[in-house]
VEXDOMAR-177332 format. One record per atom (N, C-alpha, C, CB): residue number from 0; residue in one letter; x, y, z. Coordinates in pm, whole numbers, plus 50000, padded with zeros to 5 digits. Glycine has a CB too. Layout:
<atoms>
- k; r; xx; yy; zz
- NUM; A; X; Y; Z
...
</atoms>
This chain:
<atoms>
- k; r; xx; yy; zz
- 0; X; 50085; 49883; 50000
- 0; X; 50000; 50000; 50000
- 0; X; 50089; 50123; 50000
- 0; X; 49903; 50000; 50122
- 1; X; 50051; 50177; 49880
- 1; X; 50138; 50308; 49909
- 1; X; 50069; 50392; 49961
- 1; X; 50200; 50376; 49802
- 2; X; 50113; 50511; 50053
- 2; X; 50017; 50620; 50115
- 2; X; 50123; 50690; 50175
- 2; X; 49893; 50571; 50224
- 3; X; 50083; 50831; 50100
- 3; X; 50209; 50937; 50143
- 3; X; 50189; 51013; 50209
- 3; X; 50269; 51010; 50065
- 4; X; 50130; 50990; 50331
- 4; X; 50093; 51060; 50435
- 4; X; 50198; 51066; 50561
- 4; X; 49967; 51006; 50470
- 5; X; 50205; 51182; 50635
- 5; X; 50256; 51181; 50744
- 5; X; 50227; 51156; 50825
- 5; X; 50286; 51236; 50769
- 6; X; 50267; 51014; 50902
- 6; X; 50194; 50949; 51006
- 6; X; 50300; 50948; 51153
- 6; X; 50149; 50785; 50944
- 7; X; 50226; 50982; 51261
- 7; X; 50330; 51051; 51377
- 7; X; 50216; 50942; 51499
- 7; X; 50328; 51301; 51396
- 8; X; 50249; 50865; 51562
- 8; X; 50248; 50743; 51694
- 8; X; 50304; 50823; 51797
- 8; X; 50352; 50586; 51673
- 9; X; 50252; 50867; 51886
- 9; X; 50270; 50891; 52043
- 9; X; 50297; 50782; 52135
- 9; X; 50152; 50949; 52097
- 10; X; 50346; 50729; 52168
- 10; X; 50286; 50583; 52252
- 10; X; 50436; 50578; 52344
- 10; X; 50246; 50396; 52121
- 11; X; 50380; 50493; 52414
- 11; X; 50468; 50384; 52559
- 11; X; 50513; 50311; 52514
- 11; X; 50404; 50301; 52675
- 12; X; 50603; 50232; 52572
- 12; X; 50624; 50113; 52585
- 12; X; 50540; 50009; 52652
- 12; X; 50720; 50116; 52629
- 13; X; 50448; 50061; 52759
- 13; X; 50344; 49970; 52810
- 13; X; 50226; 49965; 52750
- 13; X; 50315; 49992; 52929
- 14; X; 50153; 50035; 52674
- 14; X; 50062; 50104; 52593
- 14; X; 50000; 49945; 52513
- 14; X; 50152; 50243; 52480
- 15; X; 49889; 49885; 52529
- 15; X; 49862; 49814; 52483
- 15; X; 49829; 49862; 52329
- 15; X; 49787; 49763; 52561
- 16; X; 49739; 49955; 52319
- 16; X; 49665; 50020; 52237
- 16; X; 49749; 50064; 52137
- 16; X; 49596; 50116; 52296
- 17; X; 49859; 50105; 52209
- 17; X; 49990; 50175; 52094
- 17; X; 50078; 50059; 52050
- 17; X; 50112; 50302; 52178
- 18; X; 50080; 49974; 52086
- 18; X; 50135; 49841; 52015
- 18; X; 50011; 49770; 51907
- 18; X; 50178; 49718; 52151
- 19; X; 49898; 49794; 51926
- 19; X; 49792; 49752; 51792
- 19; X; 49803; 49866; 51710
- 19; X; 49618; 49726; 51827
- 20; X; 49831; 49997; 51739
- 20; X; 49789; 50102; 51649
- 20; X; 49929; 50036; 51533
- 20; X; 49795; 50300; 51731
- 21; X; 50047; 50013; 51630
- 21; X; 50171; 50013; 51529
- 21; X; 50193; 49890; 51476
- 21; X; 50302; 50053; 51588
- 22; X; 50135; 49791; 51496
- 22; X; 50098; 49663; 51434
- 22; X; 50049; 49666; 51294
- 22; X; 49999; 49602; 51510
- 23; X; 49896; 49778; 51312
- 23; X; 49808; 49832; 51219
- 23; X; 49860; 49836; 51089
- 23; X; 49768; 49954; 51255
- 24; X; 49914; 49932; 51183
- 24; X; 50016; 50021; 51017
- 24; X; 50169; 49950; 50976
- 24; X; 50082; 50234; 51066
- 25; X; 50216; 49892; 51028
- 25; X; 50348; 49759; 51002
- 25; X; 50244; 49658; 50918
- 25; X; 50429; 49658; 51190
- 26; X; 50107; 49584; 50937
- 26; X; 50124; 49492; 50875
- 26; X; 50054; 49556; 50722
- 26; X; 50067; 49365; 50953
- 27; X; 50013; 49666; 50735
- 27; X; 49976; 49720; 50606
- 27; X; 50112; 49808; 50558
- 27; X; 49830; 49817; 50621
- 28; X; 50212; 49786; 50597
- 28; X; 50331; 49848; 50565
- 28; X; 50323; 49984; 50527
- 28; X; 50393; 49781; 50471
- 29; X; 50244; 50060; 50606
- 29; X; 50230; 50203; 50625
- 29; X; 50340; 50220; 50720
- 29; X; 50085; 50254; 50677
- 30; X; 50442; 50346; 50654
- 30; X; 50564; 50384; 50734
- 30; X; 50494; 50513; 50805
- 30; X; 50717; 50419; 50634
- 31; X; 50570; 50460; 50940
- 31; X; 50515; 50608; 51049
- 31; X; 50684; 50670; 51139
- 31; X; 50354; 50523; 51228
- 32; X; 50664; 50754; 51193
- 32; X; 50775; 50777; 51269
- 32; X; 50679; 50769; 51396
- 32; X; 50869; 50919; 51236
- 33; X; 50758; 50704; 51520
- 33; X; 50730; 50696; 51670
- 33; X; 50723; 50768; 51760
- 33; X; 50785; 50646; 51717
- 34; X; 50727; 50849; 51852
- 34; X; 50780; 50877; 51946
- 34; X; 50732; 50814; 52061
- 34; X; 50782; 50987; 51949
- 35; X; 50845; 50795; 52169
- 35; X; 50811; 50667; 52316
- 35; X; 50798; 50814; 52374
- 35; X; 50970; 50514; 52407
- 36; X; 50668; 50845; 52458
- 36; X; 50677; 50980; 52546
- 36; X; 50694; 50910; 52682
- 36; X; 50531; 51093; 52539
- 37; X; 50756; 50786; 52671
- 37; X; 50834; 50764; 52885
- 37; X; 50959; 50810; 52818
- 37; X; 50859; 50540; 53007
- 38; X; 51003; 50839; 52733
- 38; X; 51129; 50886; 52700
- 38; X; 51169; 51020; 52644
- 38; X; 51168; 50808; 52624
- 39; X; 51077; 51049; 52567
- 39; X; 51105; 51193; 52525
- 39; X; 51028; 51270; 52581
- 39; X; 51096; 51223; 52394
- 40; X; 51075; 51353; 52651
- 40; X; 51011; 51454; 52736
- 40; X; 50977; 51585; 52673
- 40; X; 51095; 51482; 52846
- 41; X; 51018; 51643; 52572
- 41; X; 50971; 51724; 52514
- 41; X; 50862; 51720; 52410
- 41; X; 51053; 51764; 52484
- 42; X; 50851; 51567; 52350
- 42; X; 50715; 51524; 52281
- 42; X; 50627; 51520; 52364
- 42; X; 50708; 51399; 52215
- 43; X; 50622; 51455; 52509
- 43; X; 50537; 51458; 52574
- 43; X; 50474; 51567; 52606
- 43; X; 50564; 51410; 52646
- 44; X; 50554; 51698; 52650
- 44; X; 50449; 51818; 52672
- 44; X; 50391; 51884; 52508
- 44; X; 50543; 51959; 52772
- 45; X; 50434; 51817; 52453
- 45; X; 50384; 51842; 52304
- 45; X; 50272; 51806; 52264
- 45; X; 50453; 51791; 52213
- 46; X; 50211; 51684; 52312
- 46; X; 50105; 51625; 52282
- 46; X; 49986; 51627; 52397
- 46; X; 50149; 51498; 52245
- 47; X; 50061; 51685; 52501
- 47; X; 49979; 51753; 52627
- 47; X; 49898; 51894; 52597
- 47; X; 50092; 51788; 52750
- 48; X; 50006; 51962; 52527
- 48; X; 49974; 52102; 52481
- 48; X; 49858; 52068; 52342
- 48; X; 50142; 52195; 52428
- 49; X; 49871; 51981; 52281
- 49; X; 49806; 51929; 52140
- 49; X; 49660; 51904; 52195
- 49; X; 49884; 51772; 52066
- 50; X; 49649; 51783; 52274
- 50; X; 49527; 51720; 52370
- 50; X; 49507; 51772; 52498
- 50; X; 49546; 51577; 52399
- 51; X; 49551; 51825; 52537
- 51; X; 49456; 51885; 52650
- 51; X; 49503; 51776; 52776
- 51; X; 49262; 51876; 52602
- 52; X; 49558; 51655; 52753
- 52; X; 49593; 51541; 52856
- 52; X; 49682; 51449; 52786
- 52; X; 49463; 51458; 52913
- 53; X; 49696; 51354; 52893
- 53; X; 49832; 51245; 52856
- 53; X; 49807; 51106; 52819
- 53; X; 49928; 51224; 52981
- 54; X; 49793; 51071; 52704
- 54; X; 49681; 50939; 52662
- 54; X; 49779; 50920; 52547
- 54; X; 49481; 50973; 52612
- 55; X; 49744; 50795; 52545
- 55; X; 49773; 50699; 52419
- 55; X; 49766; 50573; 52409
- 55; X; 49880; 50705; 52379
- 56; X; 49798; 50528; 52241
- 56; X; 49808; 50637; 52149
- 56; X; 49797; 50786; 52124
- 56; X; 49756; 50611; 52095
- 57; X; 49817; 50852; 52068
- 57; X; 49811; 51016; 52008
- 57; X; 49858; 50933; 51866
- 57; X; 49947; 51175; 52092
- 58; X; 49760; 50946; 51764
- 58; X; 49824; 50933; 51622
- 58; X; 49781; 51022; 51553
- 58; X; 49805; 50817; 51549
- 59; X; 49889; 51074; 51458
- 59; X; 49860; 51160; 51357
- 59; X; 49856; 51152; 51223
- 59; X; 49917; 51234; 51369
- 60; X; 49766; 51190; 51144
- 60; X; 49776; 51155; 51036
- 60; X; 49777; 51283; 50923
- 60; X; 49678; 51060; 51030
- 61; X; 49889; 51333; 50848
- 61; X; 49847; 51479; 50798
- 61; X; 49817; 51601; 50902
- 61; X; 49715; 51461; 50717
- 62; X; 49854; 51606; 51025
- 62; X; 49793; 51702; 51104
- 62; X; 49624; 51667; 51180
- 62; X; 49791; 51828; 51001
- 63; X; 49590; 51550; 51158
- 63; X; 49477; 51536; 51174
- 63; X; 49478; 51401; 51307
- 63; X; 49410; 51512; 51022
- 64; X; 49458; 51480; 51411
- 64; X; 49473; 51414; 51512
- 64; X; 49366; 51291; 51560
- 64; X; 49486; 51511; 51595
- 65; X; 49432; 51228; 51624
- 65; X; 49354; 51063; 51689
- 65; X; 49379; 51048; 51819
- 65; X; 49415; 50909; 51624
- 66; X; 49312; 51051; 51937
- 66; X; 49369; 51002; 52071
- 66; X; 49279; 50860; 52070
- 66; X; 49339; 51121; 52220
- 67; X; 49405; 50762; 52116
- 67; X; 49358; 50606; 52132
- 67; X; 49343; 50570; 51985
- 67; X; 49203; 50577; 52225
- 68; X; 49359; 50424; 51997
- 68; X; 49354; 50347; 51837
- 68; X; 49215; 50273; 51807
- 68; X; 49481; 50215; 51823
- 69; X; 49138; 50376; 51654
- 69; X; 49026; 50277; 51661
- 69; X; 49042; 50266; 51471
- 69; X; 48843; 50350; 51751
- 70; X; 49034; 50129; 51510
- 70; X; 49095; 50072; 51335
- 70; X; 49023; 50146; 51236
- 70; X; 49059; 49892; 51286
- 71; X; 48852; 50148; 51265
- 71; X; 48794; 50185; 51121
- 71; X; 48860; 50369; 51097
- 71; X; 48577; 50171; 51128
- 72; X; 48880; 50419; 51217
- 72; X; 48901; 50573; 51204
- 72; X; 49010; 50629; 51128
- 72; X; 48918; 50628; 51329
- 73; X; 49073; 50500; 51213
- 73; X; 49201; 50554; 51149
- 73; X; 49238; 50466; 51007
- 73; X; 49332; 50540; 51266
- 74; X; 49154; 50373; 50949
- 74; X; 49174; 50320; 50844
- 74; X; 49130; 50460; 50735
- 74; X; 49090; 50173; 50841
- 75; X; 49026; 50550; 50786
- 75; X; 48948; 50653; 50765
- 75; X; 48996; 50738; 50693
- 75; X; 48911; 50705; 50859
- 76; X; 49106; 50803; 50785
- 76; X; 49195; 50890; 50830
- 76; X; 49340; 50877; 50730
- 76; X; 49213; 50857; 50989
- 77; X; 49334; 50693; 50719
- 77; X; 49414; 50712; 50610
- 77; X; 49375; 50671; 50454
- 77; X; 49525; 50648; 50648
- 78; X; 49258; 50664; 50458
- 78; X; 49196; 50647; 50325
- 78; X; 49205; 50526; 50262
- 78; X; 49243; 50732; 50239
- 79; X; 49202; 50397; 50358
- 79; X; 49195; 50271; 50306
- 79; X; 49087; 50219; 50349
- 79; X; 49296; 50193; 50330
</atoms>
């Protein structure tokens, strides 16, 4: 599947939800960039300032934000 979208994953390492979101898009070989916010501390107040709170997933797609992973939305979101 090609799809040239900019796709941006907020997530944990404990994050159940953020391990299906990135499953999602790995087994449809949609490339995303990550960020782990127990690790990066400056994404984290980034996506605090974005949402209003501290949840995830946070996925982005084009600027078009997602808190938590829900397949059809974000299948939606990316136009498959």
């Amino acid at each position: 599947m090609n799809i040239m979208k900019k796709i941006i994953v907020y997530s944990t390492p404990t994050c159940v939800y953020c391990r299906m979101a990135k499953d999602f898009l790995t087994d449809k070989n949609i490339p995303f960039t990550e960020y782990d916010l127990s690790k990066d501390i400056p994404k984290r107040e980034e996506v605090i300032k974005k949402t209003g709170q501290m949840a995830v997933p946070v996925i982005e797609v084009d600027g078009e934000t997602m808190i938590g992973f829900d397949e059809g939305q974000l299948s939606k979101m990316l136009g498959i």
